[in-house]
PyMOL Python script that loads the backbone (N, CA, C, O; Angstrom):
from pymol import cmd

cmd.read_pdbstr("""\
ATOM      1  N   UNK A   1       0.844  -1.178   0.000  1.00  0.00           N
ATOM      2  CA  UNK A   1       0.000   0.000   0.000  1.00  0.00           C
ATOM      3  C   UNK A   1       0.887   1.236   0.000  1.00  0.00           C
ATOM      4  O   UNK A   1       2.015   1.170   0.488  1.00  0.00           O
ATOM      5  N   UNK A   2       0.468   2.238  -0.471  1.00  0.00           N
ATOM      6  CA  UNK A   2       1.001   3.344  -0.963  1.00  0.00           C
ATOM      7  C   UNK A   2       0.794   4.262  -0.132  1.00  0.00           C
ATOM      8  O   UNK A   2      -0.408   4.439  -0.332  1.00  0.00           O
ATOM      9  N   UNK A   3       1.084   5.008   0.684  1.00  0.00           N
ATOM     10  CA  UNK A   3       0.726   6.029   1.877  1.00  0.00           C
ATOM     11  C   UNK A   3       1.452   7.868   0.713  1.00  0.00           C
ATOM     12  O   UNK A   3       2.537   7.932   0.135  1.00  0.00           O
ATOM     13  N   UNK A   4       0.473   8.894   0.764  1.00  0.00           N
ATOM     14  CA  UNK A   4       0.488   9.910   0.180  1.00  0.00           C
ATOM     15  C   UNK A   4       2.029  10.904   1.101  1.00  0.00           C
ATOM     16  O   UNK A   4       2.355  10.458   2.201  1.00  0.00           O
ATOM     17  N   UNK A   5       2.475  11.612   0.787  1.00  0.00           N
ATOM     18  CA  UNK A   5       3.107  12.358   1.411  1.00  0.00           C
ATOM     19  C   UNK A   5       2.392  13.954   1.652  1.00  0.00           C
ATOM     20  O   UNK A   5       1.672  14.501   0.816  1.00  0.00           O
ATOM     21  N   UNK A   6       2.662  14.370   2.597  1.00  0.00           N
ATOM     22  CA  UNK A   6       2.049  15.512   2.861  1.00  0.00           C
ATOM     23  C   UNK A   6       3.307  16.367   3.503  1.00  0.00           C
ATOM     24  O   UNK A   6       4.043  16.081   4.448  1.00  0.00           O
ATOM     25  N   UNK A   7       3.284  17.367   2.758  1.00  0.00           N
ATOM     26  CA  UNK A   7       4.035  19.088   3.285  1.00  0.00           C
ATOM     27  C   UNK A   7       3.183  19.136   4.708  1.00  0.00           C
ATOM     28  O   UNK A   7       2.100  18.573   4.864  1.00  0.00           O
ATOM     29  N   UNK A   8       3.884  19.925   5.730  1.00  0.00           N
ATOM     30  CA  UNK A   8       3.016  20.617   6.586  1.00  0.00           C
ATOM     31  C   UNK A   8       2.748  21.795   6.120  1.00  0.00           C
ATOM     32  O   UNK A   8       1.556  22.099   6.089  1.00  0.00           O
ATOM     33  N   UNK A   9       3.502  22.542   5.752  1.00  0.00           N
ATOM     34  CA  UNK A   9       3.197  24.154   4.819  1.00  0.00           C
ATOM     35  C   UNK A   9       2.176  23.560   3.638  1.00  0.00           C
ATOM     36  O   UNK A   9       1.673  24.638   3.321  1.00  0.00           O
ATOM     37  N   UNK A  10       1.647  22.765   2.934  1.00  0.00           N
ATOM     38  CA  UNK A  10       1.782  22.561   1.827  1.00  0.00           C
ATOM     39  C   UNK A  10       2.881  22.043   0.920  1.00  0.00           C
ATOM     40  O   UNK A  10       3.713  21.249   1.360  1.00  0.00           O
ATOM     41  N   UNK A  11       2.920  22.687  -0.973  1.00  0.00           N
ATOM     42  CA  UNK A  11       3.470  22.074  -1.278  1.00  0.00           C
ATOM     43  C   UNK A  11       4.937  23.292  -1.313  1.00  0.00           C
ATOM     44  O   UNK A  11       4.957  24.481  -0.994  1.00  0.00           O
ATOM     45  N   UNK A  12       5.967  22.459  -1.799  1.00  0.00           N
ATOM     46  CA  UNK A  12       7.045  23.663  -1.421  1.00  0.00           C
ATOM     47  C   UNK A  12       7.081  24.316  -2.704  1.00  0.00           C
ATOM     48  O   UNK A  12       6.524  24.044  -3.768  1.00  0.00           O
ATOM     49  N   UNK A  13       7.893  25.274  -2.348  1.00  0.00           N
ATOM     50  CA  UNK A  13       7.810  26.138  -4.268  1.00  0.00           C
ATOM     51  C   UNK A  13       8.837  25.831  -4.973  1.00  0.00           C
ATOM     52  O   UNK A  13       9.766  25.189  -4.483  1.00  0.00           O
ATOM     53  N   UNK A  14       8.830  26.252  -6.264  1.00  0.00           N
ATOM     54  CA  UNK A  14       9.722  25.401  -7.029  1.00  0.00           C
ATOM     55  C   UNK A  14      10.953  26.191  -6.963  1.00  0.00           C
ATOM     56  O   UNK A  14      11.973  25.557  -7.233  1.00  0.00           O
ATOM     57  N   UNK A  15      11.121  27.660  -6.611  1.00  0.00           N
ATOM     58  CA  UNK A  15      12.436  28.223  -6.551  1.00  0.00           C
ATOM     59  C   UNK A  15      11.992  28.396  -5.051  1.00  0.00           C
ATOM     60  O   UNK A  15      10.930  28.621  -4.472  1.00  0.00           O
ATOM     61  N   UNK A  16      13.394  28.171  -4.668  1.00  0.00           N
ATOM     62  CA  UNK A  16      13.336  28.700  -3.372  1.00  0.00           C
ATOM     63  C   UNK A  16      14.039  29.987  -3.174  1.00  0.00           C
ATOM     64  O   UNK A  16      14.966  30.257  -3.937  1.00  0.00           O
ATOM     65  N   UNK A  17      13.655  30.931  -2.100  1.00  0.00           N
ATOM     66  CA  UNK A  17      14.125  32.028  -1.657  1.00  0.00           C
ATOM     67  C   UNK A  17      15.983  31.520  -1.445  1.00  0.00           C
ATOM     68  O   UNK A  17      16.433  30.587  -0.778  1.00  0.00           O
ATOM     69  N   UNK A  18      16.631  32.415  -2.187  1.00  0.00           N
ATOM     70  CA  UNK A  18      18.166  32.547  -1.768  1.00  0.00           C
ATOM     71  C   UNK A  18      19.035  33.070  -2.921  1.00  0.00           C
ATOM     72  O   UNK A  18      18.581  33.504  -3.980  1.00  0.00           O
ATOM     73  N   UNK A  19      19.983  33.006  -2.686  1.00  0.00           N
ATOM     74  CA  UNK A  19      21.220  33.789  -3.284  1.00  0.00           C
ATOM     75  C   UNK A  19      20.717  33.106  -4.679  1.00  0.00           C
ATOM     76  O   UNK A  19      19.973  33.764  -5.406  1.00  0.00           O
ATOM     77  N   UNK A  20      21.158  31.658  -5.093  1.00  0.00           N
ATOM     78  CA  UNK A  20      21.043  31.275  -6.543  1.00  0.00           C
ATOM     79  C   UNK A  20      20.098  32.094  -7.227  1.00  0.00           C
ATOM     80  O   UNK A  20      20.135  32.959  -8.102  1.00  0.00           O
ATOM     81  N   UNK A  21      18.921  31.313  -6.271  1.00  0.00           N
ATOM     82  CA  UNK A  21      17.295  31.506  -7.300  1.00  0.00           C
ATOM     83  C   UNK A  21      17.231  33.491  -7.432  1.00  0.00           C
ATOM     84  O   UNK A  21      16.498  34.243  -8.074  1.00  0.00           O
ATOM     85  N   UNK A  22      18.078  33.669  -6.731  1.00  0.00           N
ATOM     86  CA  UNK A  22      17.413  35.405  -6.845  1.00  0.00           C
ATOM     87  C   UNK A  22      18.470  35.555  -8.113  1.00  0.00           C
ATOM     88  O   UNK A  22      18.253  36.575  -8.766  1.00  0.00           O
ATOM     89  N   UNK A  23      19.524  34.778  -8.572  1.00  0.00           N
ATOM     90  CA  UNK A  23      20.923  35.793  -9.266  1.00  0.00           C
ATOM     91  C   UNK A  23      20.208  34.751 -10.635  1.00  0.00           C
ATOM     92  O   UNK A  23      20.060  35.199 -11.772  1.00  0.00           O
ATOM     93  N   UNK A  24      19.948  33.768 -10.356  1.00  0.00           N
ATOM     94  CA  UNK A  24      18.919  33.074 -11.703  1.00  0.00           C
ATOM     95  C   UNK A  24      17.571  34.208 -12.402  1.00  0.00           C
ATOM     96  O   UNK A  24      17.546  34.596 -13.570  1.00  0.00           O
ATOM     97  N   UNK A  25      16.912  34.435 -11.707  1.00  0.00           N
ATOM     98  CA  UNK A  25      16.071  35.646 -12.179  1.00  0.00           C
ATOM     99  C   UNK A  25      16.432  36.397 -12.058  1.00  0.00           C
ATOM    100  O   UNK A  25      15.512  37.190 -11.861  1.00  0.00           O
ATOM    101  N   UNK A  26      17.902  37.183 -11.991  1.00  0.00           N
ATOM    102  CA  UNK A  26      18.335  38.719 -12.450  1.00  0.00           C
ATOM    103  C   UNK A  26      19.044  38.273 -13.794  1.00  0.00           C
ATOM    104  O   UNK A  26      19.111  39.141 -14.664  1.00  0.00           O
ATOM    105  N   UNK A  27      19.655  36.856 -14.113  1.00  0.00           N
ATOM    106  CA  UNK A  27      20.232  36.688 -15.095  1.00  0.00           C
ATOM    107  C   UNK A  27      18.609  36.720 -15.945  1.00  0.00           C
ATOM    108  O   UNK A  27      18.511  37.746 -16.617  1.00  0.00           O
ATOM    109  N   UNK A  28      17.717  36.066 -16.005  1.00  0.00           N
ATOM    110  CA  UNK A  28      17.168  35.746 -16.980  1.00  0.00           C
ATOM    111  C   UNK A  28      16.335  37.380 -16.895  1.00  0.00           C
ATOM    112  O   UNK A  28      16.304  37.866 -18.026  1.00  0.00           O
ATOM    113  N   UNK A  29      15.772  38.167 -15.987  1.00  0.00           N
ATOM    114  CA  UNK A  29      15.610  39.172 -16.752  1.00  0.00           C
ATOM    115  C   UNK A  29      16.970  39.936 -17.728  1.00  0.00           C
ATOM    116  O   UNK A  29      16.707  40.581 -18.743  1.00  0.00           O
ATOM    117  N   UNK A  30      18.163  39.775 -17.319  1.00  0.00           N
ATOM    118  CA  UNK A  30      19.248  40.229 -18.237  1.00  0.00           C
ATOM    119  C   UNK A  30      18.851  39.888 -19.791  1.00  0.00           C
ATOM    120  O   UNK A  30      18.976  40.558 -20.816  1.00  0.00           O
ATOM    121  N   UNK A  31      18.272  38.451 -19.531  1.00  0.00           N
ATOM    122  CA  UNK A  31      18.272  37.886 -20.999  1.00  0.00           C
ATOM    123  C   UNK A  31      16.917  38.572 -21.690  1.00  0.00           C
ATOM    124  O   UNK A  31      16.616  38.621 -22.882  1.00  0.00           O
ATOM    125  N   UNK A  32      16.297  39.019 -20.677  1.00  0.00           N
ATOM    126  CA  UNK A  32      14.947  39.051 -21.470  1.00  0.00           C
ATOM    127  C   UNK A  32      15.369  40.479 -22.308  1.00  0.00           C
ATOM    128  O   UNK A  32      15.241  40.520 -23.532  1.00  0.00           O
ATOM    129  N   UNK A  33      15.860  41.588 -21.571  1.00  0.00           N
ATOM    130  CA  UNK A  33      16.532  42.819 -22.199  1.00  0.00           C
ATOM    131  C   UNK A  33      17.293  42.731 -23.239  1.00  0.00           C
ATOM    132  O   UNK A  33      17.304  43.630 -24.080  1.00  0.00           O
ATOM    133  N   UNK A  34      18.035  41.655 -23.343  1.00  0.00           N
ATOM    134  CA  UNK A  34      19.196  41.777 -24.076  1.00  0.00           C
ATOM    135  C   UNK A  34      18.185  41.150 -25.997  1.00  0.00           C
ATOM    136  O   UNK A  34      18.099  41.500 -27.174  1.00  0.00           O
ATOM    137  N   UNK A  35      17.721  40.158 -25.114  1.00  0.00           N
ATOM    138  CA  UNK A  35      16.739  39.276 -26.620  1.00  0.00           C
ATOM    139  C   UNK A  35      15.576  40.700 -26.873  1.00  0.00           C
ATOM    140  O   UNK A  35      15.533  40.931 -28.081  1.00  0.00           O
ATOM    141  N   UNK A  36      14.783  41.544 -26.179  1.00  0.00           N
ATOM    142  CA  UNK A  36      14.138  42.503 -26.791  1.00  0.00           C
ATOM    143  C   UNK A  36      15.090  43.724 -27.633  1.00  0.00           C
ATOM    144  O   UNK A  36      14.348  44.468 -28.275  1.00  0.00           O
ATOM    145  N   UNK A  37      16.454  44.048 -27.750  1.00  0.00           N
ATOM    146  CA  UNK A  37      17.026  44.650 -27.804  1.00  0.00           C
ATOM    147  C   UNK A  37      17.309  44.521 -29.554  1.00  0.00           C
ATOM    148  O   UNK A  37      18.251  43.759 -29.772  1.00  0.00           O
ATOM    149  N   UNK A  38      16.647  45.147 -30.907  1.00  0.00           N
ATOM    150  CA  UNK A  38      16.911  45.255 -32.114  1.00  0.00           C
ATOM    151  C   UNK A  38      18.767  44.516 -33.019  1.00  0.00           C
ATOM    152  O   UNK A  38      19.235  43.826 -33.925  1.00  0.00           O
ATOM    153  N   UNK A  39      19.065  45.338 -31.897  1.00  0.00           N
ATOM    154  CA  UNK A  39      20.682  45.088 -32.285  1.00  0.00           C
ATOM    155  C   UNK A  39      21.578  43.787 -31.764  1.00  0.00           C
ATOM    156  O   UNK A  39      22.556  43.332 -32.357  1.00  0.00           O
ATOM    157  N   UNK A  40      21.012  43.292 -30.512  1.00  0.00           N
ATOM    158  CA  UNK A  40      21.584  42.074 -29.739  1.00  0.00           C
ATOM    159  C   UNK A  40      20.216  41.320 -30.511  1.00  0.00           C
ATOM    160  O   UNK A  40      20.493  40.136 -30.319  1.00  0.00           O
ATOM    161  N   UNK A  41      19.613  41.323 -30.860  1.00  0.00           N
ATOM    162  CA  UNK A  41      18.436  40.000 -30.942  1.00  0.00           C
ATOM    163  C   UNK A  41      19.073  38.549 -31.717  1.00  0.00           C
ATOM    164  O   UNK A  41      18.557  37.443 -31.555  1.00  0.00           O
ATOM    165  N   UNK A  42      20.393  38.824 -32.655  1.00  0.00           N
ATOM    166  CA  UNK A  42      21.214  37.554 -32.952  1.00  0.00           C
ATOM    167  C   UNK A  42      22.819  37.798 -32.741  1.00  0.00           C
ATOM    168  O   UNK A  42      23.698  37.664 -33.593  1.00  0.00           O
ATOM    169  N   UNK A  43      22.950  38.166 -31.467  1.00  0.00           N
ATOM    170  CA  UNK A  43      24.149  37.687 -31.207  1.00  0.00           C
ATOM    171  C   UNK A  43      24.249  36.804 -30.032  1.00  0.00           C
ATOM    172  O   UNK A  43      23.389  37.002 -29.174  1.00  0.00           O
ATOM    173  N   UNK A  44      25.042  35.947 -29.822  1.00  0.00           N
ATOM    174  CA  UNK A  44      25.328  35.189 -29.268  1.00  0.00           C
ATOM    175  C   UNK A  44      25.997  35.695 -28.085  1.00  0.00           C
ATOM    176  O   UNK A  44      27.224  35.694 -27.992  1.00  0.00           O
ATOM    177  N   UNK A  45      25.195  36.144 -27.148  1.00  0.00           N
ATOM    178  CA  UNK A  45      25.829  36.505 -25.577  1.00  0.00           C
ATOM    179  C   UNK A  45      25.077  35.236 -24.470  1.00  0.00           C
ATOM    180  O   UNK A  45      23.936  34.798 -24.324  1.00  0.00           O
ATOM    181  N   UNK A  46      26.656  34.923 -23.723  1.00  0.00           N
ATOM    182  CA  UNK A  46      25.644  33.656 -22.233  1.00  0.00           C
ATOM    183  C   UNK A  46      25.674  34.659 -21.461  1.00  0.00           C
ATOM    184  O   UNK A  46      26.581  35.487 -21.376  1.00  0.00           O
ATOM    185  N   UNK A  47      24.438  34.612 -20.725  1.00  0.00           N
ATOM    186  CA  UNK A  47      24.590  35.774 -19.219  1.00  0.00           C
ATOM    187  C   UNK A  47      24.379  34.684 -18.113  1.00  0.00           C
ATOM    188  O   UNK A  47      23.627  33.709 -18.129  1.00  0.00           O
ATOM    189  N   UNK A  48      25.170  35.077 -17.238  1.00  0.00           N
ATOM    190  CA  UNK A  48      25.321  34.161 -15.818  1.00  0.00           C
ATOM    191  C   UNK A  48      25.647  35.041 -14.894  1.00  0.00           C
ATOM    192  O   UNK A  48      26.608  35.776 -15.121  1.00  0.00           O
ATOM    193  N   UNK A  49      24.744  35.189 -13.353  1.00  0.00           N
ATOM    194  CA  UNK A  49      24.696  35.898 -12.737  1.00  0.00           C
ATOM    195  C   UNK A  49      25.018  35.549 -11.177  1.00  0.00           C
ATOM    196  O   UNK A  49      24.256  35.053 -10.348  1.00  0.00           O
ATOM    197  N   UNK A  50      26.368  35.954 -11.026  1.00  0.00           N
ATOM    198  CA  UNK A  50      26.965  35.100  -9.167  1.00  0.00           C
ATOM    199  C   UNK A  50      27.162  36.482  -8.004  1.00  0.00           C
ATOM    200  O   UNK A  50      28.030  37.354  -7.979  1.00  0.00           O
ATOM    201  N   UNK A  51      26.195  36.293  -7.267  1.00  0.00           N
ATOM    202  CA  UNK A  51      25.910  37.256  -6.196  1.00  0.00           C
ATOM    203  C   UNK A  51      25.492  38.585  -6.792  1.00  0.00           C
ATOM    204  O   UNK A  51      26.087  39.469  -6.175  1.00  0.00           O
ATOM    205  N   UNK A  52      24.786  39.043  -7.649  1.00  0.00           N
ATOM    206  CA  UNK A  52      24.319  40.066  -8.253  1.00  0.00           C
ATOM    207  C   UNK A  52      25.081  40.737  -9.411  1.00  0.00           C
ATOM    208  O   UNK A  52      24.694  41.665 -10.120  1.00  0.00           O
ATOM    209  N   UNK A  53      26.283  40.049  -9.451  1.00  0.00           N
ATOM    210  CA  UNK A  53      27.263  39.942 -10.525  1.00  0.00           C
ATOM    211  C   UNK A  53      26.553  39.432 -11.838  1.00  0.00           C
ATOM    212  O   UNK A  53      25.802  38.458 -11.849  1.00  0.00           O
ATOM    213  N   UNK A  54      26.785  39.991 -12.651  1.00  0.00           N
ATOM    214  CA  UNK A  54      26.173  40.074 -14.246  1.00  0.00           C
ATOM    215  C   UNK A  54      27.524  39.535 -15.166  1.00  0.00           C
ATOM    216  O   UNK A  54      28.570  40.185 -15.153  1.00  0.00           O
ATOM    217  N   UNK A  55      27.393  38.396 -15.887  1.00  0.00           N
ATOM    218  CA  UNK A  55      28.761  37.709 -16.308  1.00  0.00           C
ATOM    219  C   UNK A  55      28.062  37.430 -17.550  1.00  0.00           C
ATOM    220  O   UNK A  55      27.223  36.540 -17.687  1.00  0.00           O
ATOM    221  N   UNK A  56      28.502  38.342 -18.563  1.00  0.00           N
ATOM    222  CA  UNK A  56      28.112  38.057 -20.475  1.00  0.00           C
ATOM    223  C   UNK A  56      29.424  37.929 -21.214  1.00  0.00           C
ATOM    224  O   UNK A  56      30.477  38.567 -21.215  1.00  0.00           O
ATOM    225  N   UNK A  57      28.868  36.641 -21.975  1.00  0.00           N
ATOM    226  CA  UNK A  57      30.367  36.302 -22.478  1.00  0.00           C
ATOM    227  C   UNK A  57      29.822  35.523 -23.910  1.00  0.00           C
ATOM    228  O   UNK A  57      28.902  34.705 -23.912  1.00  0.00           O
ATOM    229  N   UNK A  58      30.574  35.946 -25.107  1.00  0.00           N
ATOM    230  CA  UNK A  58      30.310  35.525 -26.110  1.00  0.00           C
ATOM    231  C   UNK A  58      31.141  36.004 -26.781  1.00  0.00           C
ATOM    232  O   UNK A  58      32.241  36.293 -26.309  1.00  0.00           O
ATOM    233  N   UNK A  59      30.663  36.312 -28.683  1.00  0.00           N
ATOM    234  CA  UNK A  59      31.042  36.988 -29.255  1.00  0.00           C
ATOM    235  C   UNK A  59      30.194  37.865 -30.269  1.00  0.00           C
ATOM    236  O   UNK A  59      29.252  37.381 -30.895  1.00  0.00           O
ATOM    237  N   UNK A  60      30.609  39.250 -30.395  1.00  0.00           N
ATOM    238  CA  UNK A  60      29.330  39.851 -31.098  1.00  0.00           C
ATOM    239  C   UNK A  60      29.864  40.531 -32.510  1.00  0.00           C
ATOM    240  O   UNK A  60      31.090  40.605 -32.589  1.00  0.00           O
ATOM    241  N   UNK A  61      29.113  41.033 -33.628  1.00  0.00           N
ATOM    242  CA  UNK A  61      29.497  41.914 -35.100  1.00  0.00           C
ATOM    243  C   UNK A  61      30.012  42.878 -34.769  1.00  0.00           C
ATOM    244  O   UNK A  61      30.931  43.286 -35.478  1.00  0.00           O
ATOM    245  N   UNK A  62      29.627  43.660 -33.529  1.00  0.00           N
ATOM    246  CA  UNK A  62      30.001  44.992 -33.579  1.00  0.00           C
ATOM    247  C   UNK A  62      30.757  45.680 -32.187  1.00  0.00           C
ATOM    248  O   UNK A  62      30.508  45.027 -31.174  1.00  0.00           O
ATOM    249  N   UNK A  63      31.500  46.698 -31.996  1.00  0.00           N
ATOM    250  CA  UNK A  63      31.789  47.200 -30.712  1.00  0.00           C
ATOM    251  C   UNK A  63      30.235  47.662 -29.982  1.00  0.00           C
ATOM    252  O   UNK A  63      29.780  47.285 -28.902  1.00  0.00           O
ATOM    253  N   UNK A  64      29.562  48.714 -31.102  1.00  0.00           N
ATOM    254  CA  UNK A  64      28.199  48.956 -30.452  1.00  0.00           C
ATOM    255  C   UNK A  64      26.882  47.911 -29.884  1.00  0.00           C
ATOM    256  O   UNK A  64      25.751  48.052 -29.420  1.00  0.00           O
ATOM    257  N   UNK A  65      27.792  46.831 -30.237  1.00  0.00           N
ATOM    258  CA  UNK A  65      27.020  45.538 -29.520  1.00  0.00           C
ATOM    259  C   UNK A  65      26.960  45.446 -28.435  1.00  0.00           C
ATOM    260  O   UNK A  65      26.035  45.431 -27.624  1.00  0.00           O
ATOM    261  N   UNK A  66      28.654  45.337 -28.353  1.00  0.00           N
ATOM    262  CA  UNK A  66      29.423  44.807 -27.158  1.00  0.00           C
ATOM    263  C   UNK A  66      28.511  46.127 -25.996  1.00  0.00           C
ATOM    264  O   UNK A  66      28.062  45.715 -24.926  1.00  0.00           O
ATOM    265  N   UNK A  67      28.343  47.645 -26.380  1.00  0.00           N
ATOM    266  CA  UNK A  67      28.642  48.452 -25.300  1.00  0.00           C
ATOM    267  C   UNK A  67      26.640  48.329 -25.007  1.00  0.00           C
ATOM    268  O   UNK A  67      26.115  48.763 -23.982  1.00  0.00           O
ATOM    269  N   UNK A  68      26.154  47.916 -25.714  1.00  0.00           N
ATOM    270  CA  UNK A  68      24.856  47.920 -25.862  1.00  0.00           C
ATOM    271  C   UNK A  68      24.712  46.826 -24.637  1.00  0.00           C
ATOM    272  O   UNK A  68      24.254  47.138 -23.538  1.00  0.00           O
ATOM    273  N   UNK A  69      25.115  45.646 -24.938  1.00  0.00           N
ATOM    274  CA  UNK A  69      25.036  44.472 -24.066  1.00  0.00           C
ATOM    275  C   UNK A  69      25.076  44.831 -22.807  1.00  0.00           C
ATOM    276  O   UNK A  69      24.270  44.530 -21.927  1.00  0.00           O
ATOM    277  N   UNK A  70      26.133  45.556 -22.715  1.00  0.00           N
ATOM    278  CA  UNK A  70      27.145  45.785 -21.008  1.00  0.00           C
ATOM    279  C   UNK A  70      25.862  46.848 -20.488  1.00  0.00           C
ATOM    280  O   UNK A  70      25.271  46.460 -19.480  1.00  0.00           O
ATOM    281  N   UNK A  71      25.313  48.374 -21.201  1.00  0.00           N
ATOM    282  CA  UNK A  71      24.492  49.523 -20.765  1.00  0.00           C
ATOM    283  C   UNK A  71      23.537  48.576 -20.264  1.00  0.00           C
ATOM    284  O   UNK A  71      23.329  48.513 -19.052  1.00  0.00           O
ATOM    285  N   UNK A  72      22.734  47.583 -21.355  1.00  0.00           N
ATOM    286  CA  UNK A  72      21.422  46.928 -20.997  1.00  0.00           C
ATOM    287  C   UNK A  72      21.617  46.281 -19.784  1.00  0.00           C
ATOM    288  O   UNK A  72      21.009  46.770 -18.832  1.00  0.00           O
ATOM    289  N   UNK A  73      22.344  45.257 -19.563  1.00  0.00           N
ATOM    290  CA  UNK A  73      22.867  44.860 -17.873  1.00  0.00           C
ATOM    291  C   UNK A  73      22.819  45.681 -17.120  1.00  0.00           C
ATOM    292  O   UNK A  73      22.210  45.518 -16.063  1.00  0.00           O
ATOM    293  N   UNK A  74      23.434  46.802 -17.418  1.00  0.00           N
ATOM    294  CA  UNK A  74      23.458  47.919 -16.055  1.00  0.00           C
ATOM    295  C   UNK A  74      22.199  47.977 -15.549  1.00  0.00           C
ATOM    296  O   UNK A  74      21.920  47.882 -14.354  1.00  0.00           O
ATOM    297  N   UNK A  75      21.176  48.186 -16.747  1.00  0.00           N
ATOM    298  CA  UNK A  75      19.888  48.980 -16.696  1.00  0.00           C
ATOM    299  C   UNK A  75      18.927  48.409 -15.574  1.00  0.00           C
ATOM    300  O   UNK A  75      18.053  48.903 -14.862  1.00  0.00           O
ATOM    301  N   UNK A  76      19.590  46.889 -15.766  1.00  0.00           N
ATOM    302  CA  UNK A  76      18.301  45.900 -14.938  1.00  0.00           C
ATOM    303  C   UNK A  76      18.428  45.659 -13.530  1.00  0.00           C
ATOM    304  O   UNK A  76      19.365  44.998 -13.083  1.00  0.00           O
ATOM    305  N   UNK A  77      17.275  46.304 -12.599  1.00  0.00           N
ATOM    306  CA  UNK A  77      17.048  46.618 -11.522  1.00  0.00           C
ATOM    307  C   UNK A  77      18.053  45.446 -10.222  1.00  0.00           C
ATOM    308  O   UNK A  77      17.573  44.313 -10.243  1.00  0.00           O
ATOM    309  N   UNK A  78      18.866  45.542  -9.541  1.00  0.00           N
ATOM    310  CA  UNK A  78      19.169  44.367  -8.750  1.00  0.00           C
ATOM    311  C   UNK A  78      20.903  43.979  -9.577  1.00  0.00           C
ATOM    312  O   UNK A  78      21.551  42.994  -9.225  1.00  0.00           O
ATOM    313  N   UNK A  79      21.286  44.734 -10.421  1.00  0.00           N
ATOM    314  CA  UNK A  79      22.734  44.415 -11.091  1.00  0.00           C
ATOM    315  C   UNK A  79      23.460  45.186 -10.095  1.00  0.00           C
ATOM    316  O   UNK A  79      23.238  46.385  -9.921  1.00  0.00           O
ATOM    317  N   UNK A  80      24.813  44.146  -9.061  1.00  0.00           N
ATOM    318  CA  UNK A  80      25.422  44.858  -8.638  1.00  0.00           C
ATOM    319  C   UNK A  80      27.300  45.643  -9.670  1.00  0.00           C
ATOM    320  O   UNK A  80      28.115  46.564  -9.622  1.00  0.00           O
ATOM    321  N   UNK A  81      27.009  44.598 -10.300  1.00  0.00           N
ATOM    322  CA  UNK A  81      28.249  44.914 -11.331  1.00  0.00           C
ATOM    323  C   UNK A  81      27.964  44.436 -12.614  1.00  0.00           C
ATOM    324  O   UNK A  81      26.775  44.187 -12.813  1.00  0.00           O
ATOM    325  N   UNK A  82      28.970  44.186 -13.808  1.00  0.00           N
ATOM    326  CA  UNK A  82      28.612  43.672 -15.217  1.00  0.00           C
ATOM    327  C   UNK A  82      30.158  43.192 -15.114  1.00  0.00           C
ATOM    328  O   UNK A  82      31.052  43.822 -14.549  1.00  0.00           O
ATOM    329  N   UNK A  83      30.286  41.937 -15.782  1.00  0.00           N
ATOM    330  CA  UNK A  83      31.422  41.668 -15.927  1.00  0.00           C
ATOM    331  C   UNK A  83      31.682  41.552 -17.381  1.00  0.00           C
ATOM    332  O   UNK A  83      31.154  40.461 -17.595  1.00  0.00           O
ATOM    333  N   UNK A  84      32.226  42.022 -18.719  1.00  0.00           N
ATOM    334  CA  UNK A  84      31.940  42.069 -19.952  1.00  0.00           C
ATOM    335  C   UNK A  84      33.121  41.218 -20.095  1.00  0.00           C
ATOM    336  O   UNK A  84      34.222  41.527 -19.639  1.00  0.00           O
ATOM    337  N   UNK A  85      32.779  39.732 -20.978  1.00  0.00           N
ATOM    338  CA  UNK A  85      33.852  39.123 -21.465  1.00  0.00           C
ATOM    339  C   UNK A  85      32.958  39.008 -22.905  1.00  0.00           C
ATOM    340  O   UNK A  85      32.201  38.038 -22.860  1.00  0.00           O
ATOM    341  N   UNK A  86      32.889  39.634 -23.938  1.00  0.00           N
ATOM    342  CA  UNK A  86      32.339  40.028 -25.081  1.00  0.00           C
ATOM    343  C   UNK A  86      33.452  40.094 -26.214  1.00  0.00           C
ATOM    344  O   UNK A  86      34.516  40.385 -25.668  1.00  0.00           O
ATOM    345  N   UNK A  87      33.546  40.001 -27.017  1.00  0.00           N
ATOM    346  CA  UNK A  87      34.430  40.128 -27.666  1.00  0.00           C
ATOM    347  C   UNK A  87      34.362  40.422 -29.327  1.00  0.00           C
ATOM    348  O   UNK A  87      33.559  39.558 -29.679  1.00  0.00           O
ATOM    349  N   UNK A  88      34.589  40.848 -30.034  1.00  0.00           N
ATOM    350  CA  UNK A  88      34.046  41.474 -31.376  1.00  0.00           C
ATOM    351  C   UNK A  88      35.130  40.663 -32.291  1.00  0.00           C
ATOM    352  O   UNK A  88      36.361  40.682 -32.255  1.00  0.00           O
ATOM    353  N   UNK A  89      34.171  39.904 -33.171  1.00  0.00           N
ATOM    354  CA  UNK A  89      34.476  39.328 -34.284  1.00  0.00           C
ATOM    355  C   UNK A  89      34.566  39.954 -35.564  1.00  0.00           C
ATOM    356  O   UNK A  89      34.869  39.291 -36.555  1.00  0.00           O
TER     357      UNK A  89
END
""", "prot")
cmd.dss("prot")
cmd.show_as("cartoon", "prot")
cmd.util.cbc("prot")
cmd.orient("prot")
């Protein structure tokens, strides 16, 4: 027989409150800026975000890419730095 499991809170949430899950949703709003952005919409930037640290690293067509990439990071609420490893092809 199969006995159910039960939370006492309920069920738990799927991110939990802390350092990761908060620098995971500052990276992915990074991404969401960077993919609405005309000029970044096909370049190839990874954003990864460690303690409010903003880490974009790829390679892009243009310098005005590169500085576009780095401003848009700044822009997003909760960035304590940008770390630009970008590089122009």
């Amino acid at each position: 027989m199969t006995y159910p499991w039960f939370f006492p809170e309920g069920l738990p949430a799927l991110f939990h409150d802390g350092p990761a899950a908060n620098d995971t949703r500052l990276a992915c709003r990074v991404v969401e800026q960077l993919s609405g952005d005309p000029l970044l919409r096909h370049e190839r930037i990874c954003v990864e975000a460690q303690n409010r640290v903003v880490i974009l690293e790829g390679r892009v067509g243009s310098a005005d890419a590169a500085a576009r990439a780095r401003a848009l990071a700044w822009s997003v609420p909760g960035v304590h730095d940008v770390n630009v490893r970008v590089y122009v092809v």
